[in-house]
N, CA, C and O atoms as a Maestro MAE file, in Angstrom:
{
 s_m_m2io_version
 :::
 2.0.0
}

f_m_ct {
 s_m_title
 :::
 protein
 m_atom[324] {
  # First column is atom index #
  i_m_mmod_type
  r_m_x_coord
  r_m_y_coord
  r_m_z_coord
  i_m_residue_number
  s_m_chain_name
  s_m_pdb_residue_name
  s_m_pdb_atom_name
  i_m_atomic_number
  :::
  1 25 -3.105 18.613 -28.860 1 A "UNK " " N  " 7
  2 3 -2.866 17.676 -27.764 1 A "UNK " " CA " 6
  3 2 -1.953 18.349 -26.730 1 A "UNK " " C  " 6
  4 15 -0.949 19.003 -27.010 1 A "UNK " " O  " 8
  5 25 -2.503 18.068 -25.304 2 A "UNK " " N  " 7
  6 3 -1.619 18.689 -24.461 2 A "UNK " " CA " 6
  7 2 -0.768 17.785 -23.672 2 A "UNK " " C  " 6
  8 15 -1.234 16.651 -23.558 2 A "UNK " " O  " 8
  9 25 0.173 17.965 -23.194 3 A "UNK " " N  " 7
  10 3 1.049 17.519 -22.500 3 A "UNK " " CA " 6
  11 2 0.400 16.902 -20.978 3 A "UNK " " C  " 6
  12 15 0.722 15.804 -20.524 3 A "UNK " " O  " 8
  13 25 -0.588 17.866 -20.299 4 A "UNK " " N  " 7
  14 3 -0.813 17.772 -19.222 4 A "UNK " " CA " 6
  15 2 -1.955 17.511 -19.417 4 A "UNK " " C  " 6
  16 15 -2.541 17.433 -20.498 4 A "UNK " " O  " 8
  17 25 -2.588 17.265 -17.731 5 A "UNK " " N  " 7
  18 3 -4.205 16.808 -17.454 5 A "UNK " " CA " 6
  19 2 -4.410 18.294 -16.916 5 A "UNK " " C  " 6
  20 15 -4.107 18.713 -15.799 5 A "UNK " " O  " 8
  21 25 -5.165 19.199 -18.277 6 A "UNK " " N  " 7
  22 3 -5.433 20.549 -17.294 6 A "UNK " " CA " 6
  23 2 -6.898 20.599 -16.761 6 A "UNK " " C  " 6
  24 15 -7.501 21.649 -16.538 6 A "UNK " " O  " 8
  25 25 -7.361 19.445 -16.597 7 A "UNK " " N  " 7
  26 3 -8.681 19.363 -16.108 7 A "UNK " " CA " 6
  27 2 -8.132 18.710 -14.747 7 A "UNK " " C  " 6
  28 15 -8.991 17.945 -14.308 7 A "UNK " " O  " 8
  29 25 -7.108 18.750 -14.017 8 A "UNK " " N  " 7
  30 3 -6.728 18.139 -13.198 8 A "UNK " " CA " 6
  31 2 -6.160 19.415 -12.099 8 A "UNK " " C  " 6
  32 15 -6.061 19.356 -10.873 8 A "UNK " " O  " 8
  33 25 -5.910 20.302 -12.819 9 A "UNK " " N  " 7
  34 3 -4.733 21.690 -12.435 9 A "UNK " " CA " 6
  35 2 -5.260 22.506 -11.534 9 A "UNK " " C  " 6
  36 15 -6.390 22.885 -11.842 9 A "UNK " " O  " 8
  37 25 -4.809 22.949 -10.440 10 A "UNK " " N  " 7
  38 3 -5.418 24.001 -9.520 10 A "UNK " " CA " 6
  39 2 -5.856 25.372 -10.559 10 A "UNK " " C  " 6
  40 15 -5.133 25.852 -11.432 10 A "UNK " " O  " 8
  41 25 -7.295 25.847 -10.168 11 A "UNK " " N  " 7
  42 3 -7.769 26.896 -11.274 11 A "UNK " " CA " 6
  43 2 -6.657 28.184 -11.246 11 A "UNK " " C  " 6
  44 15 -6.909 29.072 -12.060 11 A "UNK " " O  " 8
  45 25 -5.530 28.366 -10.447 12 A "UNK " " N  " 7
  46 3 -4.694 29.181 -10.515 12 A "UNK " " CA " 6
  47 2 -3.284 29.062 -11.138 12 A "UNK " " C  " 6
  48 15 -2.271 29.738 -10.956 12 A "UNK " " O  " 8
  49 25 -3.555 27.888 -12.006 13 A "UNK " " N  " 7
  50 3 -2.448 27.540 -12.537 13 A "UNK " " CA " 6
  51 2 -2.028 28.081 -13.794 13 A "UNK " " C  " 6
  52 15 -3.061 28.635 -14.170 13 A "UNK " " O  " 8
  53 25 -1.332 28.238 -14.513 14 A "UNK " " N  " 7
  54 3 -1.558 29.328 -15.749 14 A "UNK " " CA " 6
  55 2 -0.382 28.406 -16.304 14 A "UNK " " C  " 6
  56 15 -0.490 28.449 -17.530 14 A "UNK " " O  " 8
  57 25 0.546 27.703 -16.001 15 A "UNK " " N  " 7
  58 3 1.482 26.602 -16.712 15 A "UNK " " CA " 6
  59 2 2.109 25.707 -15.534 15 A "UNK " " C  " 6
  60 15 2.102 25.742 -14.304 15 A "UNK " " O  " 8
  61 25 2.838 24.611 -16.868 16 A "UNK " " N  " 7
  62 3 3.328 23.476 -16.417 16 A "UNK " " CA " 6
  63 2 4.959 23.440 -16.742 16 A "UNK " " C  " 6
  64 15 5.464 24.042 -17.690 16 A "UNK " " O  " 8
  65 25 5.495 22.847 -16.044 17 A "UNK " " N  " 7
  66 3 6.531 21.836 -16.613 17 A "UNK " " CA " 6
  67 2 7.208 20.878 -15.801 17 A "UNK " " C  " 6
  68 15 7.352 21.269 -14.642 17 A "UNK " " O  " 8
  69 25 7.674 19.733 -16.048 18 A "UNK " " N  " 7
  70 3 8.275 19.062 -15.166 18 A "UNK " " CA " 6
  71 2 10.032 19.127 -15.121 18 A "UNK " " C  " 6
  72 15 10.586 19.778 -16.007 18 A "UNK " " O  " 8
  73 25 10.867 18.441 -14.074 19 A "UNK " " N  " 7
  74 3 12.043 18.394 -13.737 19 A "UNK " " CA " 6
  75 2 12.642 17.708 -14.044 19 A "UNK " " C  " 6
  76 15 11.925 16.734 -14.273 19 A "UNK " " O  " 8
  77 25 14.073 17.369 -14.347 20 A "UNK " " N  " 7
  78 3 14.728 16.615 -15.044 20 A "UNK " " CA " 6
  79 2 14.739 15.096 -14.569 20 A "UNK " " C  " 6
  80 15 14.985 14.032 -15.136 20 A "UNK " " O  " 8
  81 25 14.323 15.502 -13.135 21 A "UNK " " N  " 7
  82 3 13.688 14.015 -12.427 21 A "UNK " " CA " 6
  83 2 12.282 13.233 -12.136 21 A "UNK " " C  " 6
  84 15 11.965 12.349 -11.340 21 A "UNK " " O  " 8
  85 25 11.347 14.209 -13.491 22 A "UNK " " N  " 7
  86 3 10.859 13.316 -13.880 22 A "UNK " " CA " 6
  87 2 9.107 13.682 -13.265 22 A "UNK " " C  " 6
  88 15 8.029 13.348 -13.756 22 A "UNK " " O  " 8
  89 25 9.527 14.768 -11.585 23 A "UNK " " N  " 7
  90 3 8.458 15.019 -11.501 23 A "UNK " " CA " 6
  91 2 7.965 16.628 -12.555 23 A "UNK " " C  " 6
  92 15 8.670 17.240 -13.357 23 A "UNK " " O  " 8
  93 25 6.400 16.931 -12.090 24 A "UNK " " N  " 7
  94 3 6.126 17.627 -13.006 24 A "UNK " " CA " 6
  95 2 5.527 19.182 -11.726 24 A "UNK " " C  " 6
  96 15 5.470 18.883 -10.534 24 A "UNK " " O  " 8
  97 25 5.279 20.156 -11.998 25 A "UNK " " N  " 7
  98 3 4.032 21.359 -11.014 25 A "UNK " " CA " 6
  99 2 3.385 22.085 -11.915 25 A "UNK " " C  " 6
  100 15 3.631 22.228 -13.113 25 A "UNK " " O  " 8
  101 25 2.423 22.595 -11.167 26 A "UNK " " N  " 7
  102 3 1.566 23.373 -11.795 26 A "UNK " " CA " 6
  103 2 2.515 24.669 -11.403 26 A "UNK " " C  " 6
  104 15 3.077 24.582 -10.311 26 A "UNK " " O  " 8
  105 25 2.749 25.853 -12.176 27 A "UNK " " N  " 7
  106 3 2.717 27.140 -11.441 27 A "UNK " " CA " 6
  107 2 1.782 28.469 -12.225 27 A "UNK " " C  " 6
  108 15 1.274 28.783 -13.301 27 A "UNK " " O  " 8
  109 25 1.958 28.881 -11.024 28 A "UNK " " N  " 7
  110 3 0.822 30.439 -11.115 28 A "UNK " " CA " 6
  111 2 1.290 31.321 -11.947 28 A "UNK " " C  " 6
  112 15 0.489 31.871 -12.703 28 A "UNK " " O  " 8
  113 25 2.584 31.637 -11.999 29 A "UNK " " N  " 7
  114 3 3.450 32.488 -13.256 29 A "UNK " " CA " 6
  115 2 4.260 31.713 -13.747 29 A "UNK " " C  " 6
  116 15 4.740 30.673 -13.294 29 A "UNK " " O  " 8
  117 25 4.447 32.344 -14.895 30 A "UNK " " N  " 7
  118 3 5.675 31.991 -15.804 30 A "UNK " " CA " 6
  119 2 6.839 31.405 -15.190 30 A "UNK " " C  " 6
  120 15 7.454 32.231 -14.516 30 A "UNK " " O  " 8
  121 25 7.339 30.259 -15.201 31 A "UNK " " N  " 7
  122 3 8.211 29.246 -14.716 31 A "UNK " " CA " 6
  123 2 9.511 29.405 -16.046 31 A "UNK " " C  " 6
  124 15 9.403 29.526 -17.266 31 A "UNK " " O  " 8
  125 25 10.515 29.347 -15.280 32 A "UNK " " N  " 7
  126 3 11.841 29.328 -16.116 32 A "UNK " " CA " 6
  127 2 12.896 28.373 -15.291 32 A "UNK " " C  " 6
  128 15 13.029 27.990 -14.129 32 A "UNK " " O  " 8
  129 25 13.706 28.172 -16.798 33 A "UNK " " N  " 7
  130 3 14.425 26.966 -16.390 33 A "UNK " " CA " 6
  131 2 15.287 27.699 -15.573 33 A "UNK " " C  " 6
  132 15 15.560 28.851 -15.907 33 A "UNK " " O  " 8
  133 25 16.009 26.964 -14.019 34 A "UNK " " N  " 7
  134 3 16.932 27.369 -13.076 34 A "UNK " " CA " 6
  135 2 18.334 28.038 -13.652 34 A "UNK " " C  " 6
  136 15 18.746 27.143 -14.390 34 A "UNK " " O  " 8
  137 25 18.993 28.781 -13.698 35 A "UNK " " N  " 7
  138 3 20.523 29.011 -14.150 35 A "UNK " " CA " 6
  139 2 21.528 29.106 -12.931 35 A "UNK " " C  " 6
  140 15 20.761 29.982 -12.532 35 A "UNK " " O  " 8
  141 25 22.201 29.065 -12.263 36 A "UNK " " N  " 7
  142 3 22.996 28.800 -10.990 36 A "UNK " " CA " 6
  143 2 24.437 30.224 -11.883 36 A "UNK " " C  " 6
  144 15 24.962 31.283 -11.540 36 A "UNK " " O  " 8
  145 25 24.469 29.376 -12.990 37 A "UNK " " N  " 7
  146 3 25.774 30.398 -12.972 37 A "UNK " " CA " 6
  147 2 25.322 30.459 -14.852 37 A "UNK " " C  " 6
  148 15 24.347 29.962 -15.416 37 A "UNK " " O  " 8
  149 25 26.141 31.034 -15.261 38 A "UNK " " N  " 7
  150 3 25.371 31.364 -16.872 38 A "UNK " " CA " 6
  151 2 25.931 30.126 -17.833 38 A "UNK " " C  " 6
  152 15 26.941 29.424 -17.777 38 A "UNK " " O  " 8
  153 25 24.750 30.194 -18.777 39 A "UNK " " N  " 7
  154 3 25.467 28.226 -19.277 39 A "UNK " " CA " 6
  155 2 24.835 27.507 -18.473 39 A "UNK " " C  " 6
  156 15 24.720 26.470 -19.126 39 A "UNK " " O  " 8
  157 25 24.322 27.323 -17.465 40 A "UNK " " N  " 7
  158 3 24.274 26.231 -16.656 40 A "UNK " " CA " 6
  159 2 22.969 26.297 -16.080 40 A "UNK " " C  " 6
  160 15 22.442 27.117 -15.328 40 A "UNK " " O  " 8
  161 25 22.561 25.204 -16.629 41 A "UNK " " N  " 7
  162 3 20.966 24.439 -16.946 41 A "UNK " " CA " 6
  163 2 21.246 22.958 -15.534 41 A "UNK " " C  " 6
  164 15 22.004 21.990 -15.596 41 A "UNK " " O  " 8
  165 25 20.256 23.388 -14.386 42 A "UNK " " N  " 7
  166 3 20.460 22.194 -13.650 42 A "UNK " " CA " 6
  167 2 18.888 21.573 -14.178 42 A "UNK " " C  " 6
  168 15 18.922 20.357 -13.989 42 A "UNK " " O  " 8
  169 25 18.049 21.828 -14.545 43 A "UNK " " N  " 7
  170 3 16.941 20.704 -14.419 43 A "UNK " " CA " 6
  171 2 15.998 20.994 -13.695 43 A "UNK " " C  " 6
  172 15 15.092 20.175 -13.542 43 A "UNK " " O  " 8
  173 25 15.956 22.640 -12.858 44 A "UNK " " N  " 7
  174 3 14.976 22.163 -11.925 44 A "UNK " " CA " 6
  175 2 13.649 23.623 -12.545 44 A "UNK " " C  " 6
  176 15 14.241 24.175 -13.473 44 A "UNK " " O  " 8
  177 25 12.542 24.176 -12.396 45 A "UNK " " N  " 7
  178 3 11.691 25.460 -13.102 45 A "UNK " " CA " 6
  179 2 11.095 26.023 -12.208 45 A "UNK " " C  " 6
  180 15 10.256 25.236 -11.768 45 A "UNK " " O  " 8
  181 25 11.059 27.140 -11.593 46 A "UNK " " N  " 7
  182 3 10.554 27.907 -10.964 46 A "UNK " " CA " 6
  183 2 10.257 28.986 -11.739 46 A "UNK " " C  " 6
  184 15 10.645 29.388 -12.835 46 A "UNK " " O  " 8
  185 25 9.166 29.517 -10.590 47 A "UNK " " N  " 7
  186 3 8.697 31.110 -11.059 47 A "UNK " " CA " 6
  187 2 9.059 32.029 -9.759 47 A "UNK " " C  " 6
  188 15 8.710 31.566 -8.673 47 A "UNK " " O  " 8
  189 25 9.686 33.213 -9.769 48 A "UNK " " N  " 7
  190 3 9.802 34.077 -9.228 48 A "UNK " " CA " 6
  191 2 8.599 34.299 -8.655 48 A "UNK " " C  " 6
  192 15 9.039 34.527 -7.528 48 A "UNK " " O  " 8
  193 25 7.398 34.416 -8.532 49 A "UNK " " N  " 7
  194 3 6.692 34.799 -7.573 49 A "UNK " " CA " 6
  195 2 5.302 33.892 -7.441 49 A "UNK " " C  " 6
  196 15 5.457 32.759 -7.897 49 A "UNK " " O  " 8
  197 25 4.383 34.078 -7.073 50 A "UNK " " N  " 7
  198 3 3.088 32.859 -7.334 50 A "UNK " " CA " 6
  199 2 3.534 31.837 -6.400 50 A "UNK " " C  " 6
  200 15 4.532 31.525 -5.751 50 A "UNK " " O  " 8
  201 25 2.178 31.404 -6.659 51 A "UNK " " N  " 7
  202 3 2.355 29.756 -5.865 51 A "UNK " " CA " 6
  203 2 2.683 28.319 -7.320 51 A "UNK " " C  " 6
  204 15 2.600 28.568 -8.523 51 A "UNK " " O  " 8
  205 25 2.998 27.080 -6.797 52 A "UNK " " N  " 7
  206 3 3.403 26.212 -7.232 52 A "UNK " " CA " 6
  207 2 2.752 24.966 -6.447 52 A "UNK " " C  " 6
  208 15 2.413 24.945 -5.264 52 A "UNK " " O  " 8
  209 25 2.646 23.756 -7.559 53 A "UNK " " N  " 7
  210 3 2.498 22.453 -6.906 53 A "UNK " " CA " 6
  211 2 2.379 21.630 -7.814 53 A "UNK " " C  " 6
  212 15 2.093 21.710 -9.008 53 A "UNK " " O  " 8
  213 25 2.662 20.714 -7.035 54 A "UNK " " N  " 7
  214 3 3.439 19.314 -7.695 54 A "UNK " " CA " 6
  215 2 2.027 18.622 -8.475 54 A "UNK " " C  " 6
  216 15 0.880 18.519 -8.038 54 A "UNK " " O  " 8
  217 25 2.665 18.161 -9.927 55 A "UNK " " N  " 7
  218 3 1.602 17.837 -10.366 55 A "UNK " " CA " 6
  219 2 1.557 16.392 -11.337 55 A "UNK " " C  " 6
  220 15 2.507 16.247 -12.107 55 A "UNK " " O  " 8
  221 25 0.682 15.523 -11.323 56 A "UNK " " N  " 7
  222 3 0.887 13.925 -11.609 56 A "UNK " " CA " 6
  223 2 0.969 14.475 -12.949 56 A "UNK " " C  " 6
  224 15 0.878 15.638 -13.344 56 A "UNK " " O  " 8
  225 25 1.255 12.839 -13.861 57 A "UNK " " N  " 7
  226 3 2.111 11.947 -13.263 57 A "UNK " " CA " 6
  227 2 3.426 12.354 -12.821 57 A "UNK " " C  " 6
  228 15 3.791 13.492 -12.525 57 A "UNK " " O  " 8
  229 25 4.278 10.982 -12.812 58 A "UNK " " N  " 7
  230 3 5.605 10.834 -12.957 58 A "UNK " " CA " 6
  231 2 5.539 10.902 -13.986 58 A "UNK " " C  " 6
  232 15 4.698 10.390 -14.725 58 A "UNK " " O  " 8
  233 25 6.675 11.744 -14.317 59 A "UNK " " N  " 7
  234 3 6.856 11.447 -16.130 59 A "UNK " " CA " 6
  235 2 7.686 10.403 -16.400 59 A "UNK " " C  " 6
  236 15 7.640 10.138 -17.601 59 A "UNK " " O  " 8
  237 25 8.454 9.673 -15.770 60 A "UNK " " N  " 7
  238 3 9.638 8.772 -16.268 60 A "UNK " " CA " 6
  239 2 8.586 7.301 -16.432 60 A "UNK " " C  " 6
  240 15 8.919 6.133 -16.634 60 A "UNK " " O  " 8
  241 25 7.513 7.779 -16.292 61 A "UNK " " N  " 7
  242 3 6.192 6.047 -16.911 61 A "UNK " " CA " 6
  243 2 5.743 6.800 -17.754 61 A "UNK " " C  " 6
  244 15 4.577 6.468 -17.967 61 A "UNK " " O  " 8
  245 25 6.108 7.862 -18.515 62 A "UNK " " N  " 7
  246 3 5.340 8.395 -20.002 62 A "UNK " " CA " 6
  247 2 6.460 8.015 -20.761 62 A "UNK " " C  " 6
  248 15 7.634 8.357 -20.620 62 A "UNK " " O  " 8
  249 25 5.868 7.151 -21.705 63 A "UNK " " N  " 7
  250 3 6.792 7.149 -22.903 63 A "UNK " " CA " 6
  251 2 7.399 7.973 -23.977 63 A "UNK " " C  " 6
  252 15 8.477 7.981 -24.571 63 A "UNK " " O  " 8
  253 25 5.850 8.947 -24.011 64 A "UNK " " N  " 7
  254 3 6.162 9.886 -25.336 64 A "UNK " " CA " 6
  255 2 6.572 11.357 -24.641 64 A "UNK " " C  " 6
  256 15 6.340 12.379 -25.285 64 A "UNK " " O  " 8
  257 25 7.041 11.422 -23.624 65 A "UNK " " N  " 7
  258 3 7.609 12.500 -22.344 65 A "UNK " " CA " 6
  259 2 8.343 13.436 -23.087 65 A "UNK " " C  " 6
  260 15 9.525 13.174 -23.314 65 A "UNK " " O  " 8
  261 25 7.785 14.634 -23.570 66 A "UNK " " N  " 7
  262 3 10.007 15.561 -24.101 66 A "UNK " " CA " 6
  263 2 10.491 15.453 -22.990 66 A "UNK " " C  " 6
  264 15 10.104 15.073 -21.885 66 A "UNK " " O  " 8
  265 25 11.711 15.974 -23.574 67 A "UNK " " N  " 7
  266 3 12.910 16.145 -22.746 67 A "UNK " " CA " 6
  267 2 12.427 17.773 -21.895 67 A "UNK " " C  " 6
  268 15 11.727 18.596 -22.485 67 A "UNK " " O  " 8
  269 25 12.971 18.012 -20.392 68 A "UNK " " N  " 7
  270 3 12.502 18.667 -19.454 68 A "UNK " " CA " 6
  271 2 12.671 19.793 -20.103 68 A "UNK " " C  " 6
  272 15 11.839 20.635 -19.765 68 A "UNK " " O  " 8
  273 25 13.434 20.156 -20.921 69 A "UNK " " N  " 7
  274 3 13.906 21.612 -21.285 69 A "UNK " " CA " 6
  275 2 12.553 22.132 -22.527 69 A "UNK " " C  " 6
  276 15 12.466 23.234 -23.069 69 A "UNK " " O  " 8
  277 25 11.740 21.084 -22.685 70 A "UNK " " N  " 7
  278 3 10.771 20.859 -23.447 70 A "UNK " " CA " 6
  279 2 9.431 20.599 -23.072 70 A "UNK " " C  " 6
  280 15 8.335 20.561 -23.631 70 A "UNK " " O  " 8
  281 25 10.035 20.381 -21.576 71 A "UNK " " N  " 7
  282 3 8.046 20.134 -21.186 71 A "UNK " " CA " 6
  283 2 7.298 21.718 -20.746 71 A "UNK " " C  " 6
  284 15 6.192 21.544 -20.235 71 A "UNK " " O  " 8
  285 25 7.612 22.851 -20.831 72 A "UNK " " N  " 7
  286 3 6.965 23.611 -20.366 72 A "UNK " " CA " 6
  287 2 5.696 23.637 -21.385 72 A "UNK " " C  " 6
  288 15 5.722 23.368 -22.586 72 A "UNK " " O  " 8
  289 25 4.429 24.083 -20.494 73 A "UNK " " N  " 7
  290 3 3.265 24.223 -21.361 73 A "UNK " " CA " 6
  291 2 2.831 25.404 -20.815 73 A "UNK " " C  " 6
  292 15 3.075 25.567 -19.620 73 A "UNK " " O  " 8
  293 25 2.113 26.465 -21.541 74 A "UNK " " N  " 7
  294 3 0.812 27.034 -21.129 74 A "UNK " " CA " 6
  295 2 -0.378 26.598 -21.173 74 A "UNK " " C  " 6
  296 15 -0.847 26.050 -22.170 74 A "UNK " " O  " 8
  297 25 -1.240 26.863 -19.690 75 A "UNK " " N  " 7
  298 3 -3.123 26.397 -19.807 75 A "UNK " " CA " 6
  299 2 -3.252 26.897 -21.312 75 A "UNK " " C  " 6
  300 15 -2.775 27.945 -21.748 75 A "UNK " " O  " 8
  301 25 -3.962 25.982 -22.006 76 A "UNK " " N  " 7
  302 3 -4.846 26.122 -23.452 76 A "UNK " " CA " 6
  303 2 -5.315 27.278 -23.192 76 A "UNK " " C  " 6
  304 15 -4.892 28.249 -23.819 76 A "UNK " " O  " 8
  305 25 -6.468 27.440 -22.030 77 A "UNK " " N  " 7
  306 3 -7.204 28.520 -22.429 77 A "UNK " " CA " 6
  307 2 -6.863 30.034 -21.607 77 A "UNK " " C  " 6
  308 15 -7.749 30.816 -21.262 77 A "UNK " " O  " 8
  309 25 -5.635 30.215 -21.420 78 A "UNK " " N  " 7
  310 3 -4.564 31.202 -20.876 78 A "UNK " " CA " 6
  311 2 -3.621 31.545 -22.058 78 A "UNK " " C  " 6
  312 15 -2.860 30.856 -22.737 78 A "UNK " " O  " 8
  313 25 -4.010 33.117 -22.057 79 A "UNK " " N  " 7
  314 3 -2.553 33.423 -22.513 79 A "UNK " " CA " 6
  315 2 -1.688 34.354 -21.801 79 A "UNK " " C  " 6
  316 15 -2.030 35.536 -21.760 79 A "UNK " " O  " 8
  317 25 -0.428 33.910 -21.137 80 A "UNK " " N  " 7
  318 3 0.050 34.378 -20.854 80 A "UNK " " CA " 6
  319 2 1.257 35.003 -21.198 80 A "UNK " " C  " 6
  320 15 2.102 34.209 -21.612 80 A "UNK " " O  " 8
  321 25 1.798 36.845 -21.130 81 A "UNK " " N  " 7
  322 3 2.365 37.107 -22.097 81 A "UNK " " CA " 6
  323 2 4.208 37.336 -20.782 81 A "UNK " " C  " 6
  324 15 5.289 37.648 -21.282 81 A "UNK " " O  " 8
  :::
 }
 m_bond[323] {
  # First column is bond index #
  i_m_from
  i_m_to
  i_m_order
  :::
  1 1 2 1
  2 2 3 1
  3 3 4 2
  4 3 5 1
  5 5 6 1
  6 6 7 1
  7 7 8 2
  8 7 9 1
  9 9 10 1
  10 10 11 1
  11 11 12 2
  12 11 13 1
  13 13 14 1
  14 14 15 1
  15 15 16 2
  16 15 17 1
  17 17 18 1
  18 18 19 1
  19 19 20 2
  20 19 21 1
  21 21 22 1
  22 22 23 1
  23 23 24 2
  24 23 25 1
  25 25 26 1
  26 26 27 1
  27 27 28 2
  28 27 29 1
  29 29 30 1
  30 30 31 1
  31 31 32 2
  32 31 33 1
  33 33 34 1
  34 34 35 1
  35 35 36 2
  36 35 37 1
  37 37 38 1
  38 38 39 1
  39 39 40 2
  40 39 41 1
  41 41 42 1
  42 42 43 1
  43 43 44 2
  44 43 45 1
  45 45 46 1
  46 46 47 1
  47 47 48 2
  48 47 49 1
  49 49 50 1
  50 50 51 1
  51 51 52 2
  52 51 53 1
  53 53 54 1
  54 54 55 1
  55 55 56 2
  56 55 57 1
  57 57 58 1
  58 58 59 1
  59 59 60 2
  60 59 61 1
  61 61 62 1
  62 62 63 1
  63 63 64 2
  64 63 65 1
  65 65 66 1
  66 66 67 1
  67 67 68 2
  68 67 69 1
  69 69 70 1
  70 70 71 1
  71 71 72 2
  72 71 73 1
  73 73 74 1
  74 74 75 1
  75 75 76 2
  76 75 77 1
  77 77 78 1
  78 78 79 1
  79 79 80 2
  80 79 81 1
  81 81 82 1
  82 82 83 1
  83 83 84 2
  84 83 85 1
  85 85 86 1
  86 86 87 1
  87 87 88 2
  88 87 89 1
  89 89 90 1
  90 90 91 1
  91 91 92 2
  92 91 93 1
  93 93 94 1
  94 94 95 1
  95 95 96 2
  96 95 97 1
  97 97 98 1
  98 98 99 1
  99 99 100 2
  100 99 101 1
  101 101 102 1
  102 102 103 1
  103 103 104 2
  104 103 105 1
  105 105 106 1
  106 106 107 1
  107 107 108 2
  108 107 109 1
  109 109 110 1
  110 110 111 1
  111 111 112 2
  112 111 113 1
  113 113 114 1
  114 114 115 1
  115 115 116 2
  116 115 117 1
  117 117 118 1
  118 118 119 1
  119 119 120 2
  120 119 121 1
  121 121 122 1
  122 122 123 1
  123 123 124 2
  124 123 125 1
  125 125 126 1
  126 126 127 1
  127 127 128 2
  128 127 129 1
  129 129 130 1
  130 130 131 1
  131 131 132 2
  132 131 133 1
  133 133 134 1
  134 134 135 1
  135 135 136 2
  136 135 137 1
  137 137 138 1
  138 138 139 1
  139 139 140 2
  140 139 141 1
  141 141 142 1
  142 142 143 1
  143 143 144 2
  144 143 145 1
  145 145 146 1
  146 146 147 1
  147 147 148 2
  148 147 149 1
  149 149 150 1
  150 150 151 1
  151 151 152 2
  152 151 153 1
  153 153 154 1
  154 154 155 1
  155 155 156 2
  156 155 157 1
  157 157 158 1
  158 158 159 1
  159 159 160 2
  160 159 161 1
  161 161 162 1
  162 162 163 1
  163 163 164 2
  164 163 165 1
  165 165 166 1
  166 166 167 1
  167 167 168 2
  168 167 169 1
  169 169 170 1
  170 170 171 1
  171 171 172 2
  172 171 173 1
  173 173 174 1
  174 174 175 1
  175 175 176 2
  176 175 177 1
  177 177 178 1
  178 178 179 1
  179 179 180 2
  180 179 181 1
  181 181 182 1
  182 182 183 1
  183 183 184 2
  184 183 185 1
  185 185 186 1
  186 186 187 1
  187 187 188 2
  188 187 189 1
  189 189 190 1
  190 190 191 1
  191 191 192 2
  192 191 193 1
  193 193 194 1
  194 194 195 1
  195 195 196 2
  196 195 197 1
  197 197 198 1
  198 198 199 1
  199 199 200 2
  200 199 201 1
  201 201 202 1
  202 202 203 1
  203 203 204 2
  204 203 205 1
  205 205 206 1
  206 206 207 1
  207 207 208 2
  208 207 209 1
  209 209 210 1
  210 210 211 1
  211 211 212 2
  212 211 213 1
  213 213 214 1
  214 214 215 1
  215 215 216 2
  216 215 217 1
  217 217 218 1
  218 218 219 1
  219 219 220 2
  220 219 221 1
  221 221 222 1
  222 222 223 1
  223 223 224 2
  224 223 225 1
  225 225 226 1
  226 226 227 1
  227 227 228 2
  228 227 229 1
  229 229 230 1
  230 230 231 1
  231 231 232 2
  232 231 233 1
  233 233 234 1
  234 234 235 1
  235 235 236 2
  236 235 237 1
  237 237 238 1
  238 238 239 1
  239 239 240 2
  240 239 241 1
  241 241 242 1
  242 242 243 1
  243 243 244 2
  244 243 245 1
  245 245 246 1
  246 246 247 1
  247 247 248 2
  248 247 249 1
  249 249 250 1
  250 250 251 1
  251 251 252 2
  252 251 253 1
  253 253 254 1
  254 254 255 1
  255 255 256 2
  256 255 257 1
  257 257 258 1
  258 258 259 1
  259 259 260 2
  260 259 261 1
  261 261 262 1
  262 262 263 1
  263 263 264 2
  264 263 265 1
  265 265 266 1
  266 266 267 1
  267 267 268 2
  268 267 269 1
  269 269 270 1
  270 270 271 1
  271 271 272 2
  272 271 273 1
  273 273 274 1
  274 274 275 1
  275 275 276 2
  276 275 277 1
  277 277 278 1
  278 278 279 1
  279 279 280 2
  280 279 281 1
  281 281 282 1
  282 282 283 1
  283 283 284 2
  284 283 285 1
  285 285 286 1
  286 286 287 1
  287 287 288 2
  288 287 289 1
  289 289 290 1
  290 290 291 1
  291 291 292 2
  292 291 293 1
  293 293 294 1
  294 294 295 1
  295 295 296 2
  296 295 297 1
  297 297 298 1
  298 298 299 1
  299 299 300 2
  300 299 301 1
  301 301 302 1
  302 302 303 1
  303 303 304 2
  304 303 305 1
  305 305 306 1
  306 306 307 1
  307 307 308 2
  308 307 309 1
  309 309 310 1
  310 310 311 1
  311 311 312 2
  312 311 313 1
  313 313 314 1
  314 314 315 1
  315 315 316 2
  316 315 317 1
  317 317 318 1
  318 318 319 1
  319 319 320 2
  320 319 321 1
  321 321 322 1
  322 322 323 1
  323 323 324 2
  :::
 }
}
């Protein structure tokens, strides 16, 4: 079972995760959680290079939602190393 609708995902999407607020993006590379200073986890996932976009739902109307530090996924049929 996946987290996301990857029948929904731009075909250049290679993973997911959403933000501590709940929204979610598709991105093109490997997405990591933000660090500002070391220790310090704000909530938000980017990837250094690639494109990105915002991707349904809201998660704060999913019940069975992980926690953000937990939603990253890879496409099923991607492996990316």
């Amino acid at each position: 079972m996946t987290l996301y609708d990857w029948s929904t995902a731009p075909t250049w999407a290679t993973c997911a995760a959403r933000d501590f607020n709940g929204f979610a993006h598709w991105f093109e590379n490997k997405a990591e959680l933000f660090k500002e200073h070391k220790d310090d986890i704000c909530g938000e996932w980017y990837a250094t290079n690639g494109k990105s976009a915002p991707c349904d739902p809201f998660w704060h109307d999913q019940i069975d939602c992980p926690p953000y530090e937990q939603s990253f996924e890879l496409r099923p049929e991607v492996n990316v190393q």
